[in-house]
C-alpha positions as CSV (number, residue, x, y, z in Angstrom):
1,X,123.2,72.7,299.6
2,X,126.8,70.8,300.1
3,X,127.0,72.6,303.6
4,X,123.8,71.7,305.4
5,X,124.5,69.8,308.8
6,X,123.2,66.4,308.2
7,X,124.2,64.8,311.6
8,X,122.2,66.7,314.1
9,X,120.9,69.1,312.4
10,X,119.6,70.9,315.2
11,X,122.9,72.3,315.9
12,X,123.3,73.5,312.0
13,X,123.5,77.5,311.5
14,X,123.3,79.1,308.5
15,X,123.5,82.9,308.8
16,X,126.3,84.8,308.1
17,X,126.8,86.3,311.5
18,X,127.4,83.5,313.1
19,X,129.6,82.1,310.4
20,X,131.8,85.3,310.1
21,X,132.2,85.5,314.6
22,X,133.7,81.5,314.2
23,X,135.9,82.6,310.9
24,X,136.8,85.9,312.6
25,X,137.4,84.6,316.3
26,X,139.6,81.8,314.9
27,X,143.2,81.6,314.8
28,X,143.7,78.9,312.4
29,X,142.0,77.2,309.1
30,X,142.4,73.6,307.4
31,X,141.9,73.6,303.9
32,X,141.4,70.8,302.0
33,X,141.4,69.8,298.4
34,X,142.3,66.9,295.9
35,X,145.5,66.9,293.5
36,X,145.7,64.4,291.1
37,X,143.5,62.3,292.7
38,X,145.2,62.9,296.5
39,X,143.3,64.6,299.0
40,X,145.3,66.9,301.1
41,X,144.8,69.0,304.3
42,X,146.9,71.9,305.1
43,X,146.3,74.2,308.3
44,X,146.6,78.1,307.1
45,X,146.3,81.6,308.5
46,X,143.1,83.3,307.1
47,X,141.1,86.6,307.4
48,X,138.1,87.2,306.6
49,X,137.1,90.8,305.1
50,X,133.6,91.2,303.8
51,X,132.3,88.0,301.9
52,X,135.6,86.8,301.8
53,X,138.1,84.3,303.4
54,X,141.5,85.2,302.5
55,X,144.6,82.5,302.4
56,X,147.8,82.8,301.8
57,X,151.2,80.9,300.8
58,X,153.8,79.8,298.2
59,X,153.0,79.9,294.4
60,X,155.1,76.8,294.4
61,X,152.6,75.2,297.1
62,X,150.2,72.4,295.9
63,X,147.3,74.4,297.4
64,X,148.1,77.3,295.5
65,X,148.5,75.4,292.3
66,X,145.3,73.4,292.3
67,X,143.5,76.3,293.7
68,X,144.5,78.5,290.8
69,X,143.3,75.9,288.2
70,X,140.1,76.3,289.5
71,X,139.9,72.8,292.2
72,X,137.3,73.0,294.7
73,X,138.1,73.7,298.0
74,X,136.8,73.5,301.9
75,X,138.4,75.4,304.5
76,X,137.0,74.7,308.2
77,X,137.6,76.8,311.1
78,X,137.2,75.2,314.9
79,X,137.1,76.3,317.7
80,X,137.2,73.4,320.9
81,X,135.3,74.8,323.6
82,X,134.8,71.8,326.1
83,X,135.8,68.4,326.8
84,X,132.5,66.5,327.5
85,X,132.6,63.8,330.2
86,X,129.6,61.5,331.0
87,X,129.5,58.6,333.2
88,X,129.7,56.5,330.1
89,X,132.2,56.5,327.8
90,X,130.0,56.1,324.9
91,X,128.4,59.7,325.6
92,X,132.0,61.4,325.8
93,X,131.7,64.7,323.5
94,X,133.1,68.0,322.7
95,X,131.4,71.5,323.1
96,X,132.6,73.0,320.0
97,X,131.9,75.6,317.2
98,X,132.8,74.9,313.9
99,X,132.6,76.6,310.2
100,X,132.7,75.1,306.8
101,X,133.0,77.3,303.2
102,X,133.1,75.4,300.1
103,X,134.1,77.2,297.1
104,X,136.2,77.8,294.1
105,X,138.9,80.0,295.2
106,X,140.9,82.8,292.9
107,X,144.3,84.8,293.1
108,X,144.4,88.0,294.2
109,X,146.5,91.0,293.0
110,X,147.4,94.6,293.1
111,X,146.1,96.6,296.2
112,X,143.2,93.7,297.2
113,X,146.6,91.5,297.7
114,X,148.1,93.7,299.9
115,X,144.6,94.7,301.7
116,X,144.0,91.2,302.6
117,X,148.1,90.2,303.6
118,X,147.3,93.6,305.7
119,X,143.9,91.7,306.8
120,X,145.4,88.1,307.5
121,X,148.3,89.8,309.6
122,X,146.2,92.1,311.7
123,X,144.2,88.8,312.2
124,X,146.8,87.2,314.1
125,X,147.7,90.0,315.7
126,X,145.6,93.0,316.2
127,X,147.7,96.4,314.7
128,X,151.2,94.5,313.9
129,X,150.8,95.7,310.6
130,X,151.1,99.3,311.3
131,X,154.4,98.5,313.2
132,X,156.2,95.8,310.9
133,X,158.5,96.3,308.3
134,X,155.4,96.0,305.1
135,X,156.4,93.4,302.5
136,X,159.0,94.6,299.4
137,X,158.4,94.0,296.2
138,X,160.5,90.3,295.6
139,X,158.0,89.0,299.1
140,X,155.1,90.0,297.3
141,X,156.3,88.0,294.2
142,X,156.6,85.1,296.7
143,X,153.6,84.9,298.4
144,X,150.2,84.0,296.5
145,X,146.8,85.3,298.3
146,X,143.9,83.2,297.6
147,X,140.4,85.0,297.8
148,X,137.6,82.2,298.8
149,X,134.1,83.2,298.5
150,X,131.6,82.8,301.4
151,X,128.8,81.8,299.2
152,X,128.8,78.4,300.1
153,X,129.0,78.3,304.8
154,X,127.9,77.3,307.7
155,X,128.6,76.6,311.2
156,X,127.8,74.0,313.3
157,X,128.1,74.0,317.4
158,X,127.8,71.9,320.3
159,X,126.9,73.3,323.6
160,X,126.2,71.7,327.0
161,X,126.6,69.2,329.5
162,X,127.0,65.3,328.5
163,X,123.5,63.5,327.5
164,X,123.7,60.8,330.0
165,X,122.0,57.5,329.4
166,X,118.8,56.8,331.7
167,X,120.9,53.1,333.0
168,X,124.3,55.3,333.9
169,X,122.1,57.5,336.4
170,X,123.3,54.9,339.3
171,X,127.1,55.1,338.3
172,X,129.5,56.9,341.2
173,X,131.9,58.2,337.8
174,X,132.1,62.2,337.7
175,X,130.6,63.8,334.5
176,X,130.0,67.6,333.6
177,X,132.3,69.6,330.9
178,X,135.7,70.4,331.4
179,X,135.3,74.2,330.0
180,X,139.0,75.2,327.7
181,X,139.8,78.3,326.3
182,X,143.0,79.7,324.7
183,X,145.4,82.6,326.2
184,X,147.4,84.4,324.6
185,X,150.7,85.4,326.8
């Protein structure tokens, strides 16, 4: 399996639950893939609806183009949590939750396009779909959505204070987690 946590494993998650609450609770995606031999990353605005993550952008884009010749994709959703501070800075970390789907993505058309533009709007902010002007006919033409399958996921987290070396326990240096969280105003 391409998405199984190799570097501490133990903090590895492979159930769908717990990939769909990182997907759904984040705001943004990076998606990466290779063109011509190039890799690129490009942050998106998703939705997930079902056992899918839903992109969206240009038919003109490079992501849309390689997607829609079949290239393999990874989009990753994280979420920073805390900034970890031990007394050394060799055990500095981040409390974090991450997810990772790998897949081969498709087009979408008709009323699944419009469903998941409805989905990827509402995602960003809850109900502004029902008050917003809804796309015409020549946006529609403009905008590609991408449908990615979440066969291939899982999430991977980091929780807790720093692990402090044995030899630092002498050290007069603060260290605990400086706990971040996003607002919305």
């Amino acid at each position: 399996m391409s998405t199984r946590v190799r570097r501490h494993p133990e903090r590895g998650a492979y159930d769908r639950q717990t990939v769909d609450a990182i997907l759904d609770d984040g705001f943004l995606c990076h998606v990466g893939f290779v063109l011509d031999g190039q890799p690129y990353v490009i942050p998106m605005l998703h939705a997930r609806a079902g056992d899918v993550l839903y992109l969206h952008g240009s038919p003109a884009s490079r992501l849309v183009q390689a997607l829609a010749s079949g290239a393999r994709v990874c989009a990753t959703v994280t979420h920073l949590d805390g900034i970890v501070l031990a007394k050394s800075v060799f055990n500095h970390s981040v409390n974090y939750r991450s997810a990772v789907v790998l897949g081969s993505a498709r087009i979408v058309e008709g009323d699944e396009k419009l469903a998941a533009l409805e989905a990827i709007v509402n995602h960003v902010e809850p109900g502004r779909w029902e008050v917003a002007r809804q796309p015409n006919d020549k946006e529609l033409r403009t905008t590609e959505v991408i449908a990615l399958p979440l066969d291939e996921c899982s999430a991977k987290i980091r929780t807790g204070p720093p692990t402090e070396s044995p030899h630092d326990d002498d050290l007069d240096v603060p260290s605990g987690v400086v706990q971040l969280r996003w607002i919305r105003e």
